[in-house]
N, CA, C and O atoms as CSV, one atom per row, in Angstrom:
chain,resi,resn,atom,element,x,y,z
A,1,UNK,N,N,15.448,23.222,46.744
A,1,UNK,CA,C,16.746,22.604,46.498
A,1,UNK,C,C,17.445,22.309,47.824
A,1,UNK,O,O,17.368,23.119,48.748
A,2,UNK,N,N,18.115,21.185,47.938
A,2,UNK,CA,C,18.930,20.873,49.151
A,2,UNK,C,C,20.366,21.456,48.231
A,2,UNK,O,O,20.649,20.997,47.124
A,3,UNK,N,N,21.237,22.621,48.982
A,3,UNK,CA,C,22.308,22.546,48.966
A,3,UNK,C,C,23.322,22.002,49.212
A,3,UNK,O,O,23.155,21.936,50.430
A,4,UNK,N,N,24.319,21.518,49.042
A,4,UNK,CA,C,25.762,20.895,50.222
A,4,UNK,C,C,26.934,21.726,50.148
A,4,UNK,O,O,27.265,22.096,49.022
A,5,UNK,N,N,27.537,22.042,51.010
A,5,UNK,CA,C,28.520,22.831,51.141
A,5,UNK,C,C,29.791,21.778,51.584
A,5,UNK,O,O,29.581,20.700,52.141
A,6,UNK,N,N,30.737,22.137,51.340
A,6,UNK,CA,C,31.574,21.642,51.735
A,6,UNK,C,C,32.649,22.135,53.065
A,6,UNK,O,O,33.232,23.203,53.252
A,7,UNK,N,N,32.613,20.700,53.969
A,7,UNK,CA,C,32.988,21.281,55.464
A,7,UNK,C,C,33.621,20.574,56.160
A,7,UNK,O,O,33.067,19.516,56.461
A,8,UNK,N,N,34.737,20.775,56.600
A,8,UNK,CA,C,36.428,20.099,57.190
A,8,UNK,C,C,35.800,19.218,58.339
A,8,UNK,O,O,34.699,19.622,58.715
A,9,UNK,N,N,36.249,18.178,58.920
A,9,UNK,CA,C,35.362,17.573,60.456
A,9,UNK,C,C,35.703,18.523,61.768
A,9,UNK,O,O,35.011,18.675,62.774
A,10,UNK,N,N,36.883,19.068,61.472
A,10,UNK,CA,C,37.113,19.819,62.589
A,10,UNK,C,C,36.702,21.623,62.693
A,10,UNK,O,O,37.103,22.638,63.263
A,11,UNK,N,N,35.755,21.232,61.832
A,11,UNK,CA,C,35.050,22.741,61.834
A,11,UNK,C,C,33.932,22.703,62.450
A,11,UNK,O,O,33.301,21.735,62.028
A,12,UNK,N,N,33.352,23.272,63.247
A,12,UNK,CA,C,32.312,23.268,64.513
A,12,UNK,C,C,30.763,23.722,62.864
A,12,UNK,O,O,30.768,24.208,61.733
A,13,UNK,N,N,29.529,23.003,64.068
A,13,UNK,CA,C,28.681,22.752,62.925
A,13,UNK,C,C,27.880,24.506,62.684
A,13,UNK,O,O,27.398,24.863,63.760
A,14,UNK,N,N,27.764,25.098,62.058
A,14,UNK,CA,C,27.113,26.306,61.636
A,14,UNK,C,C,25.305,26.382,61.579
A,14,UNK,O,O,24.427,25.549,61.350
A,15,UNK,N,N,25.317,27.470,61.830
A,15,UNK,CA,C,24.007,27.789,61.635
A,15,UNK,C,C,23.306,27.739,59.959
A,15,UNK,O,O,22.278,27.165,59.599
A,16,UNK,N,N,23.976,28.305,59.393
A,16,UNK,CA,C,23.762,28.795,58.340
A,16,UNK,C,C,25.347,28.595,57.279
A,16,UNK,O,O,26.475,28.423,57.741
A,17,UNK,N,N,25.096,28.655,56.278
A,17,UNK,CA,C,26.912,28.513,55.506
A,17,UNK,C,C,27.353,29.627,55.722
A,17,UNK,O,O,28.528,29.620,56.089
A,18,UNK,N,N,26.787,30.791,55.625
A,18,UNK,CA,C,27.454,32.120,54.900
A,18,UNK,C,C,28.715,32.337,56.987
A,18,UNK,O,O,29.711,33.060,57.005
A,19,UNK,N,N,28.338,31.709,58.023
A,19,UNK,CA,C,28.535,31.840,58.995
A,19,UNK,C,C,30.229,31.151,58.804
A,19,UNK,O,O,31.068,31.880,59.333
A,20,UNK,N,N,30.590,30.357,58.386
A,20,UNK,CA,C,31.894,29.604,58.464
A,20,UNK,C,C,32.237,30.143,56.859
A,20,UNK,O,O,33.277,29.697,56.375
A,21,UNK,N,N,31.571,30.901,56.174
A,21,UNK,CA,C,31.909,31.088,54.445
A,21,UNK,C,C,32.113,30.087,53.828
A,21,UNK,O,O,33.000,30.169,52.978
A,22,UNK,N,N,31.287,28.545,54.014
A,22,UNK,CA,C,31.668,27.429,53.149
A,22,UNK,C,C,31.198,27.519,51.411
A,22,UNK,O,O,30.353,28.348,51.071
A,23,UNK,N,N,31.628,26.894,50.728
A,23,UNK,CA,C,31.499,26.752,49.507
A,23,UNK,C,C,30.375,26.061,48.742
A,23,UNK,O,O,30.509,24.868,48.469
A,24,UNK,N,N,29.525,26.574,48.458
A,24,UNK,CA,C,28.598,25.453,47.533
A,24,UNK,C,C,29.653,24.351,46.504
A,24,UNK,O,O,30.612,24.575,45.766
A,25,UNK,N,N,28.968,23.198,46.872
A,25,UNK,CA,C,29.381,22.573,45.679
A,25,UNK,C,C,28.525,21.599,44.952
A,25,UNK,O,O,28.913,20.624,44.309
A,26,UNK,N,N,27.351,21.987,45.138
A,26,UNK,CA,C,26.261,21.263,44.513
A,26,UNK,C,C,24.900,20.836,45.131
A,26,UNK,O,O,24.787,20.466,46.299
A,27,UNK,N,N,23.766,20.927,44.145
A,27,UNK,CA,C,22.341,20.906,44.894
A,27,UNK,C,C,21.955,19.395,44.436
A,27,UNK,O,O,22.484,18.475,43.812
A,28,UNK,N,N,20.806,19.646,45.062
A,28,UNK,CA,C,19.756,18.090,44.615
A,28,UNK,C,C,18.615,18.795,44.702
A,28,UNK,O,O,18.563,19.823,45.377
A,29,UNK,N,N,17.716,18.385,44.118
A,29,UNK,CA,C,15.910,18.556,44.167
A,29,UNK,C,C,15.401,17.667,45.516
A,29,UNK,O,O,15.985,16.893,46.275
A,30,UNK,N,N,14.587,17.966,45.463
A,30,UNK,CA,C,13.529,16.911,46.436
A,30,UNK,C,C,13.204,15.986,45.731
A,30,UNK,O,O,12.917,14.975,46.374
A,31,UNK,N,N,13.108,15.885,44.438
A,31,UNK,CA,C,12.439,14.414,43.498
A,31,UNK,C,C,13.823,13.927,43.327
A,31,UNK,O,O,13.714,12.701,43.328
A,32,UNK,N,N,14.991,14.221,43.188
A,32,UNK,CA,C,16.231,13.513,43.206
A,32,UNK,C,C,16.496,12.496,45.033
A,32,UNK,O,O,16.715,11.314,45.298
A,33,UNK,N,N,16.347,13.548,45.739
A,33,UNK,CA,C,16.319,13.069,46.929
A,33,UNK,C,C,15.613,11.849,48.155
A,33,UNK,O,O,15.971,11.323,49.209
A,34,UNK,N,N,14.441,11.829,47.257
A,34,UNK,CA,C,13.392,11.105,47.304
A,34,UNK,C,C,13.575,9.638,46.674
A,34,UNK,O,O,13.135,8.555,47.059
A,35,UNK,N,N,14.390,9.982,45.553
A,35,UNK,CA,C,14.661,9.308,44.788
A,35,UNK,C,C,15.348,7.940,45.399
A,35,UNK,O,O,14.822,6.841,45.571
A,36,UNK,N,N,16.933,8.447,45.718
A,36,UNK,CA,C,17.768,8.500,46.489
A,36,UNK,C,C,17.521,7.252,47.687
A,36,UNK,O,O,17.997,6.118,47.748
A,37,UNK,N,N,16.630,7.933,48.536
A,37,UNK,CA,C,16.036,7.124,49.877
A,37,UNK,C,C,15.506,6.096,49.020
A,37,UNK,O,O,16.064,5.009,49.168
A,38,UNK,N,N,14.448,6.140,48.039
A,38,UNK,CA,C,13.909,4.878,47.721
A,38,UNK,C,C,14.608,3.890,47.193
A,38,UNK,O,O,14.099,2.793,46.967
A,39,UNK,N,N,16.057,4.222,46.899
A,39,UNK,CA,C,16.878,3.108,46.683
A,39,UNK,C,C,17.829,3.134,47.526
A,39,UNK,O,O,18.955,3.039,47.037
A,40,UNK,N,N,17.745,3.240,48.738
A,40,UNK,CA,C,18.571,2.849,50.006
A,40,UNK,C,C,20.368,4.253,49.662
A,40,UNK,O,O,21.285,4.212,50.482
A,41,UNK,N,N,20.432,5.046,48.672
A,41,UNK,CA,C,21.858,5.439,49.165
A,41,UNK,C,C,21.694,6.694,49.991
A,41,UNK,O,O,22.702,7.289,50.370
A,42,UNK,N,N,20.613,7.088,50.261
A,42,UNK,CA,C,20.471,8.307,51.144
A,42,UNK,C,C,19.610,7.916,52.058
A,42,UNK,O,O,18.404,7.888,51.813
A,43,UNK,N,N,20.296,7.441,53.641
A,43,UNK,CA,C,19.195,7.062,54.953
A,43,UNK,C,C,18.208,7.515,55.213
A,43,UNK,O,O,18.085,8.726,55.028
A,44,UNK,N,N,17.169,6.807,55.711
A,44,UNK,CA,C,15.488,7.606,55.632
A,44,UNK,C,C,15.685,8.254,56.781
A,44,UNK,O,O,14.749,8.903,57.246
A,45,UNK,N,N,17.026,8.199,57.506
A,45,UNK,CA,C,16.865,9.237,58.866
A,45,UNK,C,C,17.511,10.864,58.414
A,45,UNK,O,O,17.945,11.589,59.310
A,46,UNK,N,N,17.517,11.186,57.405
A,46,UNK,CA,C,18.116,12.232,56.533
A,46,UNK,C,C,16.421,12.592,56.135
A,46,UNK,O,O,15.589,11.868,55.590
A,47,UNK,N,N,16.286,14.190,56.713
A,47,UNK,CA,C,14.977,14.747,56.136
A,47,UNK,C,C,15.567,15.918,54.856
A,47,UNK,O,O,16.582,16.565,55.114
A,48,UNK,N,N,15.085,16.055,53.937
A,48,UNK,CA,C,15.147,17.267,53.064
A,48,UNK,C,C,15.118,18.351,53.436
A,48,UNK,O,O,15.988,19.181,53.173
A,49,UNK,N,N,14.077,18.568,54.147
A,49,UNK,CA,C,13.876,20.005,55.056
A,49,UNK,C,C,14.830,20.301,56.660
A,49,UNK,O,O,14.939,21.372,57.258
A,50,UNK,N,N,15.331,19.150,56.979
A,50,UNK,CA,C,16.614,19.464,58.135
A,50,UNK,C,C,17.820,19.407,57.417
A,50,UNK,O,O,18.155,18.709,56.460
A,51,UNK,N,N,18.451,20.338,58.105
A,51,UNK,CA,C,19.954,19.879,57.833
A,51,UNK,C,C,21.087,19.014,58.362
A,51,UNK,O,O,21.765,19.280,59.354
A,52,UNK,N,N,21.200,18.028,57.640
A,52,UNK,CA,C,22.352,17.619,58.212
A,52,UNK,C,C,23.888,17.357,57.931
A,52,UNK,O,O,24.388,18.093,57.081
A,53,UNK,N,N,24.857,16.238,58.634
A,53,UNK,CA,C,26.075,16.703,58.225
A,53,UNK,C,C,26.876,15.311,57.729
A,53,UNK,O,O,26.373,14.356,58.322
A,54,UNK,N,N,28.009,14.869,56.791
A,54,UNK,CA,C,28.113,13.849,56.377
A,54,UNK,C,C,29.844,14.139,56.859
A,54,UNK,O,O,30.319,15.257,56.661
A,55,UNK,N,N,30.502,13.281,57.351
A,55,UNK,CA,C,31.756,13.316,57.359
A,55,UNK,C,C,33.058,13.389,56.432
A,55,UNK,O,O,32.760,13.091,55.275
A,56,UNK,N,N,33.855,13.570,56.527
A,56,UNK,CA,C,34.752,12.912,55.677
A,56,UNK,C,C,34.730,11.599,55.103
A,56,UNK,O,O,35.014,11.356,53.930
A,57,UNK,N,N,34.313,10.588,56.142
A,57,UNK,CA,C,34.843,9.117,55.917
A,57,UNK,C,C,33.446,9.152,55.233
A,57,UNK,O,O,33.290,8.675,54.109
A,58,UNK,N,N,32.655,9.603,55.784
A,58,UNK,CA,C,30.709,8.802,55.262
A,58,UNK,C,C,31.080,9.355,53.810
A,58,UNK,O,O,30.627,8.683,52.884
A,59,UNK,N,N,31.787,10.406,53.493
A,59,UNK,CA,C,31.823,11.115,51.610
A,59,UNK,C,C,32.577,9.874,51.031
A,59,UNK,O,O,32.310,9.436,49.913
A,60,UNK,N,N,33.690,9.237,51.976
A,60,UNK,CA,C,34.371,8.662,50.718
A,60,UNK,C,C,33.972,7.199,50.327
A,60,UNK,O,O,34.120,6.584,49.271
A,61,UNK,N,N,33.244,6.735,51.905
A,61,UNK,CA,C,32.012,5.614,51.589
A,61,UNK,C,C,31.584,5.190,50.924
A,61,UNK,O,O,31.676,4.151,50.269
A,62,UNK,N,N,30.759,6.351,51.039
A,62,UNK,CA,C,29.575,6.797,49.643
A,62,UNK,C,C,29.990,6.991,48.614
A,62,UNK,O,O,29.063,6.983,47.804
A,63,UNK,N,N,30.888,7.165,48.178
A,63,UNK,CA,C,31.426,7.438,46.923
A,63,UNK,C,C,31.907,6.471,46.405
A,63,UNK,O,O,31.957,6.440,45.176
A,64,UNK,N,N,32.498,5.187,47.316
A,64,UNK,CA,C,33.296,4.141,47.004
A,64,UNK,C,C,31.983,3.135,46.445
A,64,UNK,O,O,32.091,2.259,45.587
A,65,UNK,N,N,30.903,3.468,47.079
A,65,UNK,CA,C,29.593,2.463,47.333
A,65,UNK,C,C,28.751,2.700,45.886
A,65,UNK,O,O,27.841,1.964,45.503
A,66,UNK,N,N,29.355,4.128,45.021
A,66,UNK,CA,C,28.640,4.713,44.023
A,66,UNK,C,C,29.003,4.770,42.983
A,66,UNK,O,O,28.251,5.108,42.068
A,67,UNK,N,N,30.423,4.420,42.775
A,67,UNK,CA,C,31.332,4.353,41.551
A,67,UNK,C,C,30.911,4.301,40.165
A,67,UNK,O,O,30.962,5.045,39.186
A,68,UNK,N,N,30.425,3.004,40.479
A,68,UNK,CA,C,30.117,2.321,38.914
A,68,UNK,C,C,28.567,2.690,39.140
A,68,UNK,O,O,27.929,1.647,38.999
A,69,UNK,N,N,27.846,3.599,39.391
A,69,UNK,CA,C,26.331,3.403,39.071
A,69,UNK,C,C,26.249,4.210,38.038
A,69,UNK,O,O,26.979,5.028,37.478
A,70,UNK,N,N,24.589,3.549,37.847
A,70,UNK,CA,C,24.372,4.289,36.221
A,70,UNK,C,C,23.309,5.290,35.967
A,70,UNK,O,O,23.044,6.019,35.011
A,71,UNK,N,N,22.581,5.006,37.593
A,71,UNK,CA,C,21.513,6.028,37.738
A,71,UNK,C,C,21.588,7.789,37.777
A,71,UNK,O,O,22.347,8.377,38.547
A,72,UNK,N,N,20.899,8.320,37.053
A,72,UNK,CA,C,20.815,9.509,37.071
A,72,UNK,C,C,21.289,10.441,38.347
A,72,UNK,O,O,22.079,11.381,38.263
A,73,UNK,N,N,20.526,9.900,39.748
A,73,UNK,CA,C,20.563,10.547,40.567
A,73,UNK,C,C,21.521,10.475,41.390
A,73,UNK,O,O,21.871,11.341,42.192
A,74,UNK,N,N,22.170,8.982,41.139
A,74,UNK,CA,C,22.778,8.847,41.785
A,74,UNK,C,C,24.425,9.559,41.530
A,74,UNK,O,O,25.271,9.796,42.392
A,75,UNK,N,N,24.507,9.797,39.959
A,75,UNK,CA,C,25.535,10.349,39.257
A,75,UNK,C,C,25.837,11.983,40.039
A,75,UNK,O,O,26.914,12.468,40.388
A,76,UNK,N,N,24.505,12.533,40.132
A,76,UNK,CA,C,24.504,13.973,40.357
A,76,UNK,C,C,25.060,13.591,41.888
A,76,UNK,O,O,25.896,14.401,42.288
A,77,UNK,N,N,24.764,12.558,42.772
A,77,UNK,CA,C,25.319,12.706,43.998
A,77,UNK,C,C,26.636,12.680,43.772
A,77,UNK,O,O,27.335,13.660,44.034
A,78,UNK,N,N,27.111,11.602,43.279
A,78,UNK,CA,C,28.465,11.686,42.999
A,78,UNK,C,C,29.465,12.524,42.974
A,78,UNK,O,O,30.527,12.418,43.587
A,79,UNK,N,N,29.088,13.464,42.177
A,79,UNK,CA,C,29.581,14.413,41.258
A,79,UNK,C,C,29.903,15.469,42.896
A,79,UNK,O,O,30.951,16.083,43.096
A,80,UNK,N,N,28.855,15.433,43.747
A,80,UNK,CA,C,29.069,16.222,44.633
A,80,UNK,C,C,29.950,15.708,45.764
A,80,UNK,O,O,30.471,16.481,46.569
A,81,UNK,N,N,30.093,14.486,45.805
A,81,UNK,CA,C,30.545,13.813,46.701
A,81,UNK,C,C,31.790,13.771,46.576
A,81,UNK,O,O,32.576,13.672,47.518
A,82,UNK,N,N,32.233,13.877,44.813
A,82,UNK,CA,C,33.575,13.852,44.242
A,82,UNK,C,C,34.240,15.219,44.847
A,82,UNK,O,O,35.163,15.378,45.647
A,83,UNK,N,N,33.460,16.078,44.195
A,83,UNK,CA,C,34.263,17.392,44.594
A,83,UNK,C,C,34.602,17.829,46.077
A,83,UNK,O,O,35.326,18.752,46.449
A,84,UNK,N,N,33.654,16.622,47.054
A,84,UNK,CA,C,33.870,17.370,48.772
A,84,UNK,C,C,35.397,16.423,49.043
A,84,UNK,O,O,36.337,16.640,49.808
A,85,UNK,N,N,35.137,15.270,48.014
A,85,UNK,CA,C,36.516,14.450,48.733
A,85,UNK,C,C,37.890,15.033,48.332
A,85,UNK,O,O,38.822,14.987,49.134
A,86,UNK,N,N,38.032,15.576,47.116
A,86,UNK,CA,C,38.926,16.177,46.331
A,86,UNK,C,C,39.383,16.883,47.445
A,86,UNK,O,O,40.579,16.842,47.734
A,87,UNK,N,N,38.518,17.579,48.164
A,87,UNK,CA,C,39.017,18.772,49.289
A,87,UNK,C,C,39.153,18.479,50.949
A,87,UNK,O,O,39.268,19.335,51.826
A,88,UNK,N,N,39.104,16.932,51.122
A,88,UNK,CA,C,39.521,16.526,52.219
A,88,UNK,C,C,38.311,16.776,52.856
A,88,UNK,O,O,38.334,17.364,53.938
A,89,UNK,N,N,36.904,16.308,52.195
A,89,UNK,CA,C,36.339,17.855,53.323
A,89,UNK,C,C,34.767,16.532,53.535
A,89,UNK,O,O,34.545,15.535,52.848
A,90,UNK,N,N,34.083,16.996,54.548
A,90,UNK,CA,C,32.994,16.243,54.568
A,90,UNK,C,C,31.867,17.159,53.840
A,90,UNK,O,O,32.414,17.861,52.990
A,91,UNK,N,N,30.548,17.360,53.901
A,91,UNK,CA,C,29.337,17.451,53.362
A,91,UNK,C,C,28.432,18.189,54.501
A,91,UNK,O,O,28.187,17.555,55.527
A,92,UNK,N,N,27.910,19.564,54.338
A,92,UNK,CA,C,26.767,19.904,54.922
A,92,UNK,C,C,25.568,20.387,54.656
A,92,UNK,O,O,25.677,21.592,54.428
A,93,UNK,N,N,24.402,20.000,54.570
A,93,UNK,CA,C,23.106,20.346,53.725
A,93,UNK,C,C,22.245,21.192,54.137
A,93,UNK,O,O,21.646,21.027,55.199
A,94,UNK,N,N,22.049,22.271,53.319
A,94,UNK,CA,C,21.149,22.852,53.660
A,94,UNK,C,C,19.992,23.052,52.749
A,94,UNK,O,O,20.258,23.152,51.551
A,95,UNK,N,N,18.241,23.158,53.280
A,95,UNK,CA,C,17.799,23.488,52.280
A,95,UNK,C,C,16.915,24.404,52.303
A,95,UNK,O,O,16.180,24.732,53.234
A,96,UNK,N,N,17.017,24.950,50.933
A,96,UNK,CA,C,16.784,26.601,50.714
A,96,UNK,C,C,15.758,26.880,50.239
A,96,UNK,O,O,15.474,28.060,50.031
């Protein structure tokens, strides 16, 4: 599972979550993720197995870019993307 935590821009980047105590707010699979890249909303420079970090602005982007979709996977991103913007907050992935 890729985790995402949710994480302010002006919070320095962590090793690990439990290090800054960020919040889960939602996973993806690797077949969701995969998914994802093959229809261009997750960059092929984003690996599953690294972690990386999405901003504030890249969450609300993406979210603006995802609105009306109807795809499965793309819903579950959403859903996560919704809850990091709700909190002012950008996106950090880890996977476990």
């Amino acid at each position: 599972m890729l985790d995402f935590y949710a994480i302010h821009d002006h919070q320095s980047q962590p090793e690990f979550p439990e290090e800054l105590n960020l919040p889960i707010i939602g996973s993806i699979t690797i077949n969701s993720f995969k998914s994802l890249q093959q229809k261009g909303i997750i960059e092929s420079k984003y690996n599953f197995h690294e972690d990386f970090r999405w901003d504030s602005l890249y969450v609300i982007n993406k979210l603006e870019s995802l609105k009306n979709s109807l795809d499965t996977d793309s819903i579950k991103l959403c859903k996560i993307l919704v809850l990091a913007a709700k909190e002012s907050a950008g996106l950090i992935a880890f996977c476990d």
